[in-house]
C-alpha positions in Angstrom: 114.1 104.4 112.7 112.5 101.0 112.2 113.3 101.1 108.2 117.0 101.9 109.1 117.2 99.1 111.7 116.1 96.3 109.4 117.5 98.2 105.9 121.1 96.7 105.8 121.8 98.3 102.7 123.7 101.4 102.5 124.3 101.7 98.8 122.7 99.6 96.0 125.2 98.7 92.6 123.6 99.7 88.8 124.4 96.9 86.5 123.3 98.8 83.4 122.5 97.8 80.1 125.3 95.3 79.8 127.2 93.4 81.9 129.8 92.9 79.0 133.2 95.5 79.5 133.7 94.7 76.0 130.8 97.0 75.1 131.1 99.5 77.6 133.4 102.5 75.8 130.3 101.7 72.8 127.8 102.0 75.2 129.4 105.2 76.5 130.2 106.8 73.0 126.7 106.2 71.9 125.1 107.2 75.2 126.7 110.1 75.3 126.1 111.5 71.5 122.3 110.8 71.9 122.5 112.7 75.0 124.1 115.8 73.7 122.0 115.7 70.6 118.8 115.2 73.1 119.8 118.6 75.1 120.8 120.4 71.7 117.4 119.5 69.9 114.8 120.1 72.6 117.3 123.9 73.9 116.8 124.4 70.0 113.2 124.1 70.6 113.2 126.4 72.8 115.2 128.6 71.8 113.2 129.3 68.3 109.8 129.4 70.4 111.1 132.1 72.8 112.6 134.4 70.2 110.3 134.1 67.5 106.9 135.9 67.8 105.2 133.7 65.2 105.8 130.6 67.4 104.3 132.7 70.9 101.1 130.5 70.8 99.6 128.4 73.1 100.2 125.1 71.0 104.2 126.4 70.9 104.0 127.4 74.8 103.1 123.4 75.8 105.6 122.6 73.5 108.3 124.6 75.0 107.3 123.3 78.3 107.7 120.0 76.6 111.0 120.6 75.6 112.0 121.8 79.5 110.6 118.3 80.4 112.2 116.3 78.1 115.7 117.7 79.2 114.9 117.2 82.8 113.6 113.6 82.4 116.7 112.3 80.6 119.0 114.3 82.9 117.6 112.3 85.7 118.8 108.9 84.2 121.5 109.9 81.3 124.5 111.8 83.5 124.7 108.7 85.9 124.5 105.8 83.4 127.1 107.8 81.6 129.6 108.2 84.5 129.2 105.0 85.3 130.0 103.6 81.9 133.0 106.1 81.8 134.2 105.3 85.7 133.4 101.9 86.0 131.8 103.0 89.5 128.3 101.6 89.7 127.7 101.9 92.9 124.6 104.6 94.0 123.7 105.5 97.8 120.6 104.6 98.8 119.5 108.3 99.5 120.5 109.0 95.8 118.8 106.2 94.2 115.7 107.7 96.1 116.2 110.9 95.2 116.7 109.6 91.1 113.7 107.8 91.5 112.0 110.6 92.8 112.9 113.4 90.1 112.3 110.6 87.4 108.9 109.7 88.4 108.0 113.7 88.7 108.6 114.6 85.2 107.5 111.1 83.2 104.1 112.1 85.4 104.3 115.7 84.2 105.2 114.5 80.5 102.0 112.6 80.6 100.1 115.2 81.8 101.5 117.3 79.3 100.6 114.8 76.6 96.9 115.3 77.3 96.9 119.3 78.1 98.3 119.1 74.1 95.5 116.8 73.0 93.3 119.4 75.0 94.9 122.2 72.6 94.0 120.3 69.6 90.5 119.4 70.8 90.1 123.6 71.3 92.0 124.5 68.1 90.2 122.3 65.9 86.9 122.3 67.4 86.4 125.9 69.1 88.8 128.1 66.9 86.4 131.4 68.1 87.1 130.7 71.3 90.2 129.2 70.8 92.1 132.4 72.7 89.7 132.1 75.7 90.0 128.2 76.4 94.2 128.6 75.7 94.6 132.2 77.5 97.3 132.8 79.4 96.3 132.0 82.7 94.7 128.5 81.8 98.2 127.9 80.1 99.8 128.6 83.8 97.3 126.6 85.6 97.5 123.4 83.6 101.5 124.0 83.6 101.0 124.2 87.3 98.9 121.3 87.7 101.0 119.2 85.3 104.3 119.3 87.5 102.1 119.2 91.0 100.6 115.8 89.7 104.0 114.7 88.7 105.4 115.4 92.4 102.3 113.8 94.0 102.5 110.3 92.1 106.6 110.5 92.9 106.3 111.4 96.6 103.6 108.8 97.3 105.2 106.1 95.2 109.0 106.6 96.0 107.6 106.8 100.3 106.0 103.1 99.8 109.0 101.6 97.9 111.8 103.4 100.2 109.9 102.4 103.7 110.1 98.8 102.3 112.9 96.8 104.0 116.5 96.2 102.0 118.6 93.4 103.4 119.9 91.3 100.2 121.4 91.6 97.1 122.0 95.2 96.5 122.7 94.8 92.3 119.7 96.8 90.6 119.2 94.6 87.3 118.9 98.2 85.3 120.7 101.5 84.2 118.9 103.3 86.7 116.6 103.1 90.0 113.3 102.5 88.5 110.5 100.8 90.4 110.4 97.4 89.5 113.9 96.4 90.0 114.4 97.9 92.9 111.0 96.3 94.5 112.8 93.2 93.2 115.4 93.6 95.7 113.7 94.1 99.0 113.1 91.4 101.3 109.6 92.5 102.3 106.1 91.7 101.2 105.8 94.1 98.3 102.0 93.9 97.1 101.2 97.1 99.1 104.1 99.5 97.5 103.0 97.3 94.0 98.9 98.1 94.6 100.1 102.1 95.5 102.2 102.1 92.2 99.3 100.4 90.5 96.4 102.8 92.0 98.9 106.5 91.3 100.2 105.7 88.3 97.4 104.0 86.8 94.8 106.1 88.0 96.8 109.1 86.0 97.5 106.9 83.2 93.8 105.8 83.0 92.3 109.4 83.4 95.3 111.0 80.7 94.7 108.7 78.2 91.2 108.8 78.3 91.4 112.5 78.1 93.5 112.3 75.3 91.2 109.9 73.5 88.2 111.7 74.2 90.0 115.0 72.7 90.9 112.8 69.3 87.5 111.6 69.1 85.7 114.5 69.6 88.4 115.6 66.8 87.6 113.3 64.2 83.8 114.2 64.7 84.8 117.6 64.0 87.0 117.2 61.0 85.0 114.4 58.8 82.7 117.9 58.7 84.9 119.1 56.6 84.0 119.2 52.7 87.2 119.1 51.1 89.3 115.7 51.4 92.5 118.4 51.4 91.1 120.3 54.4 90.9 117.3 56.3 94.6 116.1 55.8 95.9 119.5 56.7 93.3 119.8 59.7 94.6 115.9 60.6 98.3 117.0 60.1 98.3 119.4 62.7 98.1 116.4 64.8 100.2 113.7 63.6 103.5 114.6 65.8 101.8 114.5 69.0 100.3 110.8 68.4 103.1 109.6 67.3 104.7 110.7 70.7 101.6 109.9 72.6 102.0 106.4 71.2 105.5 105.7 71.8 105.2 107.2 75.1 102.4 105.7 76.6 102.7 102.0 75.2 106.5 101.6 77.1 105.1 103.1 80.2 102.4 100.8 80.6 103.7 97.9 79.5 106.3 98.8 82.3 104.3 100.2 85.6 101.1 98.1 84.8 102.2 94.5 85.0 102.3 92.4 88.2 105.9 91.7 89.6 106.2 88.3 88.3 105.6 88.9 85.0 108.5 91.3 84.9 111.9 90.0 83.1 114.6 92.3 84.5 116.3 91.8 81.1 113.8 92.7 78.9 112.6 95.5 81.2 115.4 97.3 81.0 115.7 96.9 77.2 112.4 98.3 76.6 113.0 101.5 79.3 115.5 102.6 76.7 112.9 103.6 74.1 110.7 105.9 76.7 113.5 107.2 79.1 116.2 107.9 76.1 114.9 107.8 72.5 112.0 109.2 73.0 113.3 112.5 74.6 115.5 112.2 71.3 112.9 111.7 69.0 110.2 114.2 70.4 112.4 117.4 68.8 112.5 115.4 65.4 109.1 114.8 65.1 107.7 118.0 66.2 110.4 119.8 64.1 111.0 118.3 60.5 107.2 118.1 59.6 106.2 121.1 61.0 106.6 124.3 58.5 106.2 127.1 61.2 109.4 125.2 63.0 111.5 125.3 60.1 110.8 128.9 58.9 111.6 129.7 62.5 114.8 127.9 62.2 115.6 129.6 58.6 114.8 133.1 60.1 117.2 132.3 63.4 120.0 131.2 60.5 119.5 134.4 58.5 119.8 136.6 61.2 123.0 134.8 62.5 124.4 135.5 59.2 123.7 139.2 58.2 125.6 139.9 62.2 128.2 137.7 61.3 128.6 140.0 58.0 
């Protein structure tokens, strides 16, 4: 009762990416394509993975679950941005912009968990193939599913508690597209080092211990593969790989340059530019990269096609 009696605020106002109405019906057009082309690629995904037995591995299983993620994480920020664009109606509730800043912070969390139980696969793959089927079996896939989304609600609980008991008695304009941590710590009127060293301790502690995990997997990976006589063997083996670092790297560089900097080196401006790439073209790019390279993928496409066309006939 205390947070309500000094919390003035009832709503807060999403500026967005522009405060330009030129731009707006752009904005919106664009928005909306890369969000219809985000749910088509990553349902795709999953689609081809559930239906074709080639693709029921555990490498394929992450990947699906990667898929779910990415739909949910842009779903959390996407929808709203878009309807506000469209209606002109910025305004959010201040039990929605906690509840958007809840489900956000759950499945970037899980996505970076997810990141690393891949790197894990590769690590097993590469350097335990004879045991690959025990260290990947079914009921480690579960658990490390299951720990992936219970980490994910544990850093957004604790982290959206600390920044909603904070007091809100200002400006209510969010200088973003969405209720993300830093802008709306920049609005409250209390002292917010505490909810800053909580964010700082959650986030970075998972951070901290998934990238190292995922480091650790790659090196222990490169140890394994410079074994390997043949110069072709070793581009193949290094291949198999390439898709998830290039996601790993987009992912995790936008994150931390985000959730790991003090409050006064934040720029609103640029903060919200830079957001773009990890909350909205990298759930468009992740079906892209794990598709078009990968020969398993597109057979499993061709074969979903061919099948399509001899009912059609």
């Amino acid at each position: 009762m205390e947070r309500k009696n000094k919390t003035s605020l009832t709503e807060f106002i999403l500026l967005g990416l522009s405060d330009d109405p030129n731009i707006q019906p752009l904005l919106f057009a664009t928005g909306l394509l890369i969000y219809m082309l985000t749910l088509a690629g990553n349902l795709a995904i999953i689609f081809l993975i559930q239906t074709d037995q080639h693709l029921h591995t555990p490498m394929y299983f992450l990947l699906s679950n990667l898929s779910f993620t990415e739909i949910c994480y842009i779903t959390c920020t996407m929808p709203k941005m878009l309807w506000d664009l469209l209606s002109g109606d910025k305004t959010i509730s201040f039990t929605g912009c906690a509840l958007q800043m809840y489900f956000f912070l759950t499945t970037a969390a899980t996505e970076g968990v997810l990141l690393s139980v891949m790197a894990y696969d590769r690590y097993a793959a590469i350097c335990h193939p004879l045991r690959y089927t025990l260290l990947m079996s079914q009921p480690v896939l579960r658990w490390l599913l299951a720990t992936s989304w219970a980490i994910g609600s544990l850093n957004a609980t604790v982290n959206t508690a600390f920044v909603f008991s904070l007091n809100f008695c200002g400006s209510n304009k969010i200088v973003h597209f969405f209720c993300d941590i830093p802008p709306v710590l920049h609005l409250s009127c209390s002292d917010t080092s505490l909810a800053e060293l909580v964010t700082f301790i959650i986030s970075g502690s998972i951070m901290i211990v998934t990238v190292s995990l995922i480091v650790l997997s790659y090196v222990l990976i490169v140890l394994s593969v410079i074994k390997i006589s043949t110069v072709q063997g070793r581009i193949k083996t290094f291949s198999t790989c390439a898709s998830h670092l290039t996601v790993v790297s987009i992912f995790y560089s936008t994150a931390i340059f985000t959730y790991m900097r003090p409050s006064s080196s934040h720029s609103m401006d640029d903060d919200r530019l830079i957001s773009v790439l990890y909350t909205i073209i990298t759930p468009l790019l992740n079906p892209l990269i794990y598709s078009l390279k990968n020969k398993e993928m597109q057979a499993a496409l061709l074969n979903a096609l061919g099948k399509k066309q001899r009912c059609q006939l």
